[in-house]
KELUMVO-706744 format. One record per residue: residue in three letters; x, y, z of N, C-alpha, C in turn. Coordinates in steps of 0.02 Angstrom, whole numbers, plus 50000, padded with zeros to 5 digits. Layout:
REM KELUMVO-706744
+---------+-------+-------+-------+-------+-------+-------+-------+-------+-------+
: residuo :  n.xx :  n.yy :  n.zz : ca.xx : ca.yy : ca.zz :  c.xx :  c.yy :  c.zz :
+---------+-------+-------+-------+-------+-------+-------+-------+-------+-------+
:     ALA :     X :     Y :     Z :     X :     Y :     Z :     X :     Y :     Z :
...
+---------+-------+-------+-------+-------+-------+-------+-------+-------+-------+
REM end
This chain:
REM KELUMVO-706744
+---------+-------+-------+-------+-------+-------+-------+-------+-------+-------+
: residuo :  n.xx :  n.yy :  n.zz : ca.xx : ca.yy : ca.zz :  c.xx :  c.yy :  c.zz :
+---------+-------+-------+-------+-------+-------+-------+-------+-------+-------+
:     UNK : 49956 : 50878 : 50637 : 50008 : 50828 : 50643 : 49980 : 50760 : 50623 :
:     UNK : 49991 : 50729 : 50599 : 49972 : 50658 : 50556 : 49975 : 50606 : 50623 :
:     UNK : 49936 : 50584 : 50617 : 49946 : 50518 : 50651 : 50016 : 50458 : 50661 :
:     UNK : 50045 : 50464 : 50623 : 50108 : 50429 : 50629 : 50172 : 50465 : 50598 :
:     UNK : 50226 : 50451 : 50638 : 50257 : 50512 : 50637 : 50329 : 50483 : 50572 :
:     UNK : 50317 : 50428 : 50552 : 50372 : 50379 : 50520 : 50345 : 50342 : 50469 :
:     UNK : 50353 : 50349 : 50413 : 50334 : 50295 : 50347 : 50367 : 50210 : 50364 :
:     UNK : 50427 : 50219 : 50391 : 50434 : 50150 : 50398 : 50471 : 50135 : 50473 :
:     UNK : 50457 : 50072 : 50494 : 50484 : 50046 : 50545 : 50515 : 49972 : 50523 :
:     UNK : 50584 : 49982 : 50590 : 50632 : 49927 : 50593 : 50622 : 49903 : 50645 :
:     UNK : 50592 : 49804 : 50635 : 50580 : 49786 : 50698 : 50660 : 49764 : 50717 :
:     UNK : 50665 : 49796 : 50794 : 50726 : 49789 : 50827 : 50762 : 49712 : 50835 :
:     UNK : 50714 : 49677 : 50840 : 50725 : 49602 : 50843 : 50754 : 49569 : 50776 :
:     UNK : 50706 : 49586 : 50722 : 50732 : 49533 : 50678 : 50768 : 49577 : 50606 :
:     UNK : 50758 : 49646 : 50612 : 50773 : 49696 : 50568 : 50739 : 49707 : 50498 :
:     UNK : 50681 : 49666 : 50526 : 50633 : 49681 : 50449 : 50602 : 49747 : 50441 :
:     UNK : 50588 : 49753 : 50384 : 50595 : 49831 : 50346 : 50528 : 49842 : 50338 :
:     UNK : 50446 : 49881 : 50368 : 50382 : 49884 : 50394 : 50369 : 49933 : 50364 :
:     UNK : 50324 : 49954 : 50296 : 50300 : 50013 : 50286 : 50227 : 50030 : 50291 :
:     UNK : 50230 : 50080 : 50350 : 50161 : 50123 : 50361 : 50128 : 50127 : 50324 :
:     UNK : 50055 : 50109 : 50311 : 50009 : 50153 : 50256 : 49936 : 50178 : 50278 :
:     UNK : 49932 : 50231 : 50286 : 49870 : 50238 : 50322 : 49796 : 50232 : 50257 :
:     UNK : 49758 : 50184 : 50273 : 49683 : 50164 : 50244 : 49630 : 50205 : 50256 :
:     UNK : 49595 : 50227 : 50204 : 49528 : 50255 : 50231 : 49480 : 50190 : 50244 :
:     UNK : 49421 : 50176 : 50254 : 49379 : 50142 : 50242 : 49402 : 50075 : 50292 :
:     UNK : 49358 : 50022 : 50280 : 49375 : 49964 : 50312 : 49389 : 49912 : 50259 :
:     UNK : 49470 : 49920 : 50235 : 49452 : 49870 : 50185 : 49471 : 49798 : 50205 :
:     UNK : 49477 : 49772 : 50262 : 49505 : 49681 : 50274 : 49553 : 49657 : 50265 :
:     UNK : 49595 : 49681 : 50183 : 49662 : 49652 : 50181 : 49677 : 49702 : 50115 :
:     UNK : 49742 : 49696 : 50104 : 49779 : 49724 : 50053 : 49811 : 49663 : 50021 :
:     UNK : 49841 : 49662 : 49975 : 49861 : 49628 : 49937 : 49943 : 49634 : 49930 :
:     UNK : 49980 : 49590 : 49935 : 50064 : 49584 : 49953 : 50086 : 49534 : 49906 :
:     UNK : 50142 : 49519 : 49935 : 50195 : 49457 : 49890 : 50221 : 49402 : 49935 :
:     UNK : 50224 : 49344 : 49934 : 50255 : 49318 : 49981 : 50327 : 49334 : 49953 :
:     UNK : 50377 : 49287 : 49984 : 50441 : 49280 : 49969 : 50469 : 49231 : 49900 :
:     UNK : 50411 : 49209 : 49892 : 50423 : 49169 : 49827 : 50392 : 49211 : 49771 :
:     UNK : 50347 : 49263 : 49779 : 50326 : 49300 : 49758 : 50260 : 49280 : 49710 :
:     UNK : 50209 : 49258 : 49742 : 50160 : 49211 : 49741 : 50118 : 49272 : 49793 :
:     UNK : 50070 : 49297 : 49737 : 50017 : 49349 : 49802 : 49999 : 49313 : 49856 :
:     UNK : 49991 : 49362 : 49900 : 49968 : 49363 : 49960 : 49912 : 49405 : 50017 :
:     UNK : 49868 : 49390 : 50047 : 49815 : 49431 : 50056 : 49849 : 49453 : 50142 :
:     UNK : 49861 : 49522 : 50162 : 49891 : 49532 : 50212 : 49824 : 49576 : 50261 :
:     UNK : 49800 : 49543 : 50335 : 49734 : 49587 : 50346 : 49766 : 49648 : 50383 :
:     UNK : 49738 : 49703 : 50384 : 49752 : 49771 : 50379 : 49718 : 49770 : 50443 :
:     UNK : 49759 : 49814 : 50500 : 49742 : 49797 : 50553 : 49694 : 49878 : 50565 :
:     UNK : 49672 : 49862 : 50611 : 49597 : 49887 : 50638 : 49530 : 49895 : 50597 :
:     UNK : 49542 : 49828 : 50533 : 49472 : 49803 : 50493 : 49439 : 49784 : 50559 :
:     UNK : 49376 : 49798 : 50528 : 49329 : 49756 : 50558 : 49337 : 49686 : 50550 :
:     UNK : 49292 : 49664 : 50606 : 49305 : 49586 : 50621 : 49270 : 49540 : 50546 :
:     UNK : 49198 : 49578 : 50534 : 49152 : 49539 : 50465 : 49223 : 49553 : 50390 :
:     UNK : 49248 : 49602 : 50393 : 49292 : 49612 : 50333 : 49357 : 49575 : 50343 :
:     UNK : 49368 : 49567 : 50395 : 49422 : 49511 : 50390 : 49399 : 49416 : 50398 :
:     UNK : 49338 : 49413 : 50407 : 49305 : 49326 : 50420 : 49289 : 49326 : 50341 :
:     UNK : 49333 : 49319 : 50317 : 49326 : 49258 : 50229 : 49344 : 49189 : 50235 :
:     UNK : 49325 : 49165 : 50202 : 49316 : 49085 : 50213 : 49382 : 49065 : 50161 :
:     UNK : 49400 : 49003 : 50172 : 49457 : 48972 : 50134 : 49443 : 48976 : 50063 :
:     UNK : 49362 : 48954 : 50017 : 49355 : 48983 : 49957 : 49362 : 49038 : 49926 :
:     UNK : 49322 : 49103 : 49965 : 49340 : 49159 : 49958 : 49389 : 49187 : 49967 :
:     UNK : 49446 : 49189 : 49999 : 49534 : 49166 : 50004 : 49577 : 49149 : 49939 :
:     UNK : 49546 : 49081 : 49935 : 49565 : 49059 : 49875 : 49559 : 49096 : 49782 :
:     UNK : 49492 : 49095 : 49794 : 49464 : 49106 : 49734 : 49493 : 49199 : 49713 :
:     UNK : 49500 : 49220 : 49774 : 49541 : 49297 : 49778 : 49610 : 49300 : 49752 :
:     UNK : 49652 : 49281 : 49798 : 49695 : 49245 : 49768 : 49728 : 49232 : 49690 :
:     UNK : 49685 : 49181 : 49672 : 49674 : 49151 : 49580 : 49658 : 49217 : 49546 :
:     UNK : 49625 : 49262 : 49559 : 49607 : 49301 : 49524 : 49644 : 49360 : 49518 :
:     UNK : 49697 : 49373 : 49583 : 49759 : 49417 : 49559 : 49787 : 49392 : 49536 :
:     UNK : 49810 : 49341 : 49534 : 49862 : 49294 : 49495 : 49867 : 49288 : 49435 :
:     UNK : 49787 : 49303 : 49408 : 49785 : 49277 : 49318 : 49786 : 49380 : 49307 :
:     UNK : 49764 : 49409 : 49356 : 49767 : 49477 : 49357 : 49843 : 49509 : 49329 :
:     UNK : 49890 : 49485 : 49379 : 49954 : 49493 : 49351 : 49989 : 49457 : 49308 :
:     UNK : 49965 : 49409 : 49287 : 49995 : 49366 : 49236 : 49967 : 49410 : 49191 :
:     UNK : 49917 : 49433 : 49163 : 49893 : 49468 : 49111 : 49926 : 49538 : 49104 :
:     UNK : 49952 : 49588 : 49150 : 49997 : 49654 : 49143 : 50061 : 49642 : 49118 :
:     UNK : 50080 : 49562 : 49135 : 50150 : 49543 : 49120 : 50158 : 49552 : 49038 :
:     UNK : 50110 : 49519 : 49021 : 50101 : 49477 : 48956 : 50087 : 49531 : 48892 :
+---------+-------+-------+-------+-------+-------+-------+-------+-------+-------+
REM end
């Protein structure tokens, strides 16, 4: 039996739409969209504490680099 029994959850409160993904490994964060649709680094919960402590450069500079990442698949 899998660990979670539902691909997605509806939080009852505000009705936002939550999809499950189960990670091997410890990876810190996954990579998302905001709402303006401007990446976003989202931390993946039960990382370790060292894989989620990046500093505002390394943030940043992550960041810039999906950015010119997807600007380039567009193009």
């Amino acid at each position: 039996m899998p660990p979670l029994q539902e691909e997605l959850v509806i939080c009852a409160k505000c009705e936002s739409r939550i999809k499950l993904l189960v990670l091997s490994g410890d990876p810190g964060y996954v990579v998302g969209r905001a709402p303006d649709g401007e990446p976003m680094l989202i931390p993946v919960q039960g990382s370790s504490k060292e894989m989620l402590q990046i500093s505002t450069r390394e943030r940043k500079e992550m960041l810039e680099r999906i950015k010119r990442e997807w600007i380039d698949k567009k193009s």
